[in-house]
DSSP file (Angstrom, degrees, kcal/mol; ACC not computed):
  #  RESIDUE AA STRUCTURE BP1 BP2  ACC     N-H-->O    O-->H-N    N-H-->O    O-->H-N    TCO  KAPPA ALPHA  PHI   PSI    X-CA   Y-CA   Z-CA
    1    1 A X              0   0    0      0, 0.0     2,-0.2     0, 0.0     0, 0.0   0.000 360.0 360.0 360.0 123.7   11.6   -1.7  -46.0
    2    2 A X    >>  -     0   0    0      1,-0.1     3,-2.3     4,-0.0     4,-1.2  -0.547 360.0 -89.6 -91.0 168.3   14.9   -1.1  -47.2
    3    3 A X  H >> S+     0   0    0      1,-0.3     4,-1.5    -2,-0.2     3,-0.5   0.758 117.6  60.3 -47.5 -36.7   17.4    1.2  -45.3
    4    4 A X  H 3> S+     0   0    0      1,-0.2     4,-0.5     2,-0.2    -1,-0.3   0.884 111.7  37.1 -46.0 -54.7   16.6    4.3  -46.9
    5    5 A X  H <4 S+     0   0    0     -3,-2.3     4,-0.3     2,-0.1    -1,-0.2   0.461 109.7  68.7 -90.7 -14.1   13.1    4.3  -45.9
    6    6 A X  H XX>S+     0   0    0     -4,-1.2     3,-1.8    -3,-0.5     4,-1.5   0.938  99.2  53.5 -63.7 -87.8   14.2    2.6  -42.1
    7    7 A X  H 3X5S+     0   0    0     -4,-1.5     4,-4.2     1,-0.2     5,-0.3   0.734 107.0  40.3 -26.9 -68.8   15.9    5.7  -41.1
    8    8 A X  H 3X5S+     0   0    0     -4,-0.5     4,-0.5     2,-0.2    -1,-0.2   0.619 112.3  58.5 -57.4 -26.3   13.5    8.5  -41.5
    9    9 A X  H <>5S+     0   0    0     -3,-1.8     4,-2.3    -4,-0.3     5,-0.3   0.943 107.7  47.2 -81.8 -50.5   10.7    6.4  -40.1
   10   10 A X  H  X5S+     0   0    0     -4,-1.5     4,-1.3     1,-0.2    -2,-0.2   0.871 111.3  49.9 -49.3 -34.9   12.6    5.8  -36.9
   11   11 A X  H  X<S+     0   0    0     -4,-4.2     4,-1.3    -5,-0.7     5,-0.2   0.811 109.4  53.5 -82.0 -12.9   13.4    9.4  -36.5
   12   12 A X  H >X S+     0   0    0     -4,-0.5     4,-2.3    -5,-0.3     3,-0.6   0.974 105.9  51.1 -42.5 -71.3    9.9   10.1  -37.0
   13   13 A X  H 3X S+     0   0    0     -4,-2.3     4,-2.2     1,-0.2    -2,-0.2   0.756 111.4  49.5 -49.3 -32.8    8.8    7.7  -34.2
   14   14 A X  H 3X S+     0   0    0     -4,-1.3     4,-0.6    -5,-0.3    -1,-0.2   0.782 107.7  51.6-100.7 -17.9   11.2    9.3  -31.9
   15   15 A X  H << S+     0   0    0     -4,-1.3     4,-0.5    -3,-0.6    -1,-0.2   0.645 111.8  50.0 -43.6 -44.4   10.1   12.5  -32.7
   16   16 A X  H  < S+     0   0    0     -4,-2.3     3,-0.4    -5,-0.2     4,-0.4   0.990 114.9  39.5 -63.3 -67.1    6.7   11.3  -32.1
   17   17 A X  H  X S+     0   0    0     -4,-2.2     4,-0.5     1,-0.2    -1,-0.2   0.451  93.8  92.8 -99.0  33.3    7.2    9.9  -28.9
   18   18 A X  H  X S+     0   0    0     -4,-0.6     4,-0.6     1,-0.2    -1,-0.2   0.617  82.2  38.3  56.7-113.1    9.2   12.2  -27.8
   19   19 A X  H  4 S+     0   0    0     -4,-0.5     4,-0.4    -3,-0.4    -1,-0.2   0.476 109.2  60.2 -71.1 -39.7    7.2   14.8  -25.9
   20   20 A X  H  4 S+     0   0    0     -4,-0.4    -2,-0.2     2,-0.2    -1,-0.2   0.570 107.6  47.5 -89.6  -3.2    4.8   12.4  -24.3
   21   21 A X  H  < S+     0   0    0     -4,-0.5    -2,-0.2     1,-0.1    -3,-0.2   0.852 110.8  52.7 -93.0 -36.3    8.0   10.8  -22.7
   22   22 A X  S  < S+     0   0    0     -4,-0.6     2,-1.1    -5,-0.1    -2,-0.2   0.702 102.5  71.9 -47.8 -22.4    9.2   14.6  -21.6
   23   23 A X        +     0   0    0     -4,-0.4     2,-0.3     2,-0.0    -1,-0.0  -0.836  61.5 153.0-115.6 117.0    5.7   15.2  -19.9
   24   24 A X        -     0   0    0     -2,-1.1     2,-0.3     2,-0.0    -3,-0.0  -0.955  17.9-174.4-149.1 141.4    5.0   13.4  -16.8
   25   25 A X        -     0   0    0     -2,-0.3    -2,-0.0     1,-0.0     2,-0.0  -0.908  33.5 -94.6-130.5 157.5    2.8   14.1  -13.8
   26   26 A X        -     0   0    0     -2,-0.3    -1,-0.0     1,-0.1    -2,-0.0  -0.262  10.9-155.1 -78.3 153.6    2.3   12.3  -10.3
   27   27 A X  S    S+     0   0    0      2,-0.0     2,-0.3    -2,-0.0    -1,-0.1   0.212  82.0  65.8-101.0   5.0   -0.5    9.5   -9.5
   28   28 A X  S    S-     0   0    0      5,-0.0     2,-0.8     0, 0.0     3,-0.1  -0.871  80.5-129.6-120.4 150.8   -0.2   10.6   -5.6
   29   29 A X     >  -     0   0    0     -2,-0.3     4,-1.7     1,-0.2     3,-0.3  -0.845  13.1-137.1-115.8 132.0   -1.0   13.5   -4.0
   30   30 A X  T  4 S+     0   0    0     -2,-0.8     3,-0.4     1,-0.3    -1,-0.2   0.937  97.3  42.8 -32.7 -78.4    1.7   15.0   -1.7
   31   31 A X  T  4 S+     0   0    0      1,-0.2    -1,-0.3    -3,-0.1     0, 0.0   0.684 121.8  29.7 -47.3 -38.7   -0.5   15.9    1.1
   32   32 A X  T  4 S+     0   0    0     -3,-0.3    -1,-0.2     2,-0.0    -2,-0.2   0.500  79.3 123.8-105.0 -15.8   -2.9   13.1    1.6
   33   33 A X     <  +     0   0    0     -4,-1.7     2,-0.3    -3,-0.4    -5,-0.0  -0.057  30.0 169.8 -65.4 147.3   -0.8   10.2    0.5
   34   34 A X        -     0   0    0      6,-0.0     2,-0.5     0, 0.0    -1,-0.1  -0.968  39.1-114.8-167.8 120.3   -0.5    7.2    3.7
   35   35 A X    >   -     0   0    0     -2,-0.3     3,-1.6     1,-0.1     5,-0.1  -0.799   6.3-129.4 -88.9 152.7    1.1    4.0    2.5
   36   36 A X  T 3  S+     0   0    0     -2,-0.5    -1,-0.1     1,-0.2     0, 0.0   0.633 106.4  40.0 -75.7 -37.7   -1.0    0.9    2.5
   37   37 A X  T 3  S+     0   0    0      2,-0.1     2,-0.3    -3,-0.0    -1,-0.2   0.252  87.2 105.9-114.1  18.3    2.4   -0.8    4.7
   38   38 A X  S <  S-     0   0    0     -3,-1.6     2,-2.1     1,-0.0     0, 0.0  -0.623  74.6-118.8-101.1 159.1    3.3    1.5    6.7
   39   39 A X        +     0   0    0     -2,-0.3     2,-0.5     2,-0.0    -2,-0.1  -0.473  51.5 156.0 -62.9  76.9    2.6    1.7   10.8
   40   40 A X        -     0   0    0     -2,-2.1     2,-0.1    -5,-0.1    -2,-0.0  -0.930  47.1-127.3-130.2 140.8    0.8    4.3   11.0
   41   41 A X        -     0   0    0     -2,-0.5     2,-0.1     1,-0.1     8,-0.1  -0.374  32.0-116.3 -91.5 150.3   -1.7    5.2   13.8
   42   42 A X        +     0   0    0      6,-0.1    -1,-0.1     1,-0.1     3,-0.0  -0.474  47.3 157.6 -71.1 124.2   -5.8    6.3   12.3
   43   43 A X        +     0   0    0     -2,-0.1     2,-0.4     2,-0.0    -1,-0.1  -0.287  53.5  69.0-138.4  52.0   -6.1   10.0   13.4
   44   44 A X  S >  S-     0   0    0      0, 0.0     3,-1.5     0, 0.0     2,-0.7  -0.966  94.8 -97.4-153.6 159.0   -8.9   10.9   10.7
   45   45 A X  T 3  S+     0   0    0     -2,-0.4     3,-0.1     1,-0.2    -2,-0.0  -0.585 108.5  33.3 -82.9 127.5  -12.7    9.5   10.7
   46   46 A X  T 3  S+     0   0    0     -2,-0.7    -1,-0.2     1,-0.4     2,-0.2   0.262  83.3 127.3 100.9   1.3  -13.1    6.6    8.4
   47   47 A X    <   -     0   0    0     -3,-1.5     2,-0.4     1,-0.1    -1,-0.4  -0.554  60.7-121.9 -89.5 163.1   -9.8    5.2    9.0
   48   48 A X        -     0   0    0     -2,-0.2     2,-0.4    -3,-0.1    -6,-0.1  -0.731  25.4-168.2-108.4 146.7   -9.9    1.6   10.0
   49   49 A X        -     0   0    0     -2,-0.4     2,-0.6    -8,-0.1    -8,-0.0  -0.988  12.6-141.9-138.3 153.9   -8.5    0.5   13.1
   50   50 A X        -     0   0    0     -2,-0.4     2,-0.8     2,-0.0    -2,-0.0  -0.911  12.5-154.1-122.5 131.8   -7.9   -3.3   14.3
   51   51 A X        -     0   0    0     -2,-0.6     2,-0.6     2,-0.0    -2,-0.0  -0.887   2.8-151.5-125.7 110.7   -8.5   -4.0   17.9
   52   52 A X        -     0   0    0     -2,-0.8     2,-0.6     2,-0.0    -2,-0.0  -0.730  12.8-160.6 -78.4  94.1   -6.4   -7.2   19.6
   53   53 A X        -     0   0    0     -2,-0.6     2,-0.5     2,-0.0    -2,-0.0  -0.819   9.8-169.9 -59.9  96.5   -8.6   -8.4   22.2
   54   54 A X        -     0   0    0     -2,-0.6     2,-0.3     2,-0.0    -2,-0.0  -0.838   5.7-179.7-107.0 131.3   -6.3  -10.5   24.8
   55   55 A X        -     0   0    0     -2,-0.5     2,-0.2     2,-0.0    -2,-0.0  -0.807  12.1-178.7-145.5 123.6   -7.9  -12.8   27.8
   56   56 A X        +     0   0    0     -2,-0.3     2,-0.3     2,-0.0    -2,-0.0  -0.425  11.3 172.8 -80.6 141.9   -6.2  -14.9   30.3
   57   57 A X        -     0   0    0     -2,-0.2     2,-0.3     2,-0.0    -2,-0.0  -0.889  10.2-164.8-167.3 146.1   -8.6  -16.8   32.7
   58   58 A X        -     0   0    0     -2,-0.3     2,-0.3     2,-0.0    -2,-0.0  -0.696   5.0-174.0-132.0 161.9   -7.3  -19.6   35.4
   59   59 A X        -     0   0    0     -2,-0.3     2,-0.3     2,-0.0    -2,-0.0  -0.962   3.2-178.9-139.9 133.3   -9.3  -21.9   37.2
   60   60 A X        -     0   0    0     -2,-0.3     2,-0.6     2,-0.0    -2,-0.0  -0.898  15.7-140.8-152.8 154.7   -8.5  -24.4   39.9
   61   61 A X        +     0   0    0     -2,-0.3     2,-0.4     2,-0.0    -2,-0.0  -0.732  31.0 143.4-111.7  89.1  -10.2  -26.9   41.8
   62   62 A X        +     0   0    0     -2,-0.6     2,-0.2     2,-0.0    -2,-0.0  -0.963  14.2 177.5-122.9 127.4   -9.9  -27.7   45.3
   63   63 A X        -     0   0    0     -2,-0.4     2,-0.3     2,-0.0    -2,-0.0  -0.605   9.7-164.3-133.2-169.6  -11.9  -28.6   47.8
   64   64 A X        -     0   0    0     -2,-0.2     2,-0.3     2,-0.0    -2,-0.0  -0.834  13.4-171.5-160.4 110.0  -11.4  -29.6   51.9
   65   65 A X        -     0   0    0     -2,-0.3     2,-0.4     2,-0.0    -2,-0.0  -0.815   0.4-167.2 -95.0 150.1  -14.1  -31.4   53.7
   66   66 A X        -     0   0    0     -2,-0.3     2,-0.3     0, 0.0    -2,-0.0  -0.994   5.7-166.6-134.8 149.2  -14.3  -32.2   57.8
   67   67 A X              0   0    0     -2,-0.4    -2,-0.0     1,-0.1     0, 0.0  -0.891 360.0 360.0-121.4 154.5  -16.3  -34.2   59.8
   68   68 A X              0   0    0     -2,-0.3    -1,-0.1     0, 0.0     0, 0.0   0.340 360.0 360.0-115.8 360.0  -16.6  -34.1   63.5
């Protein structure tokens, strides 16, 4: 392509895309949107919750005998 034909084909293209760079809409919705990393406590049914089960247990062994 020499320059002549260069020009008018870029301004084409940028005409072209343009309008689809002018036009944008969101992938989230305001209202429901919960990030995936935040701390946030499950208030709705279906939410997953993870439950830390902790247990301590001691033992000891002593014993005392007498004889008469």
């Amino acid at each position: 392509m020499n320059r002549r034909n260069t020009v008018p084909t870029v301004l084409l293209g940028i005409a072209w895309v343009a309008p689809f760079s002018a036009w944008s809409d969101t992938l989230l919705e305001r209202e429901g949107y919960r990030p995936l990393v935040a701390d946030q406590r499950a208030y709705r049914p279906g939410d997953n919750l993870t439950v830390l089960i902790t247990e301590n247990a001691t033992a000891s062994t002593t014993a005392t005998t007498t004889t008469n």
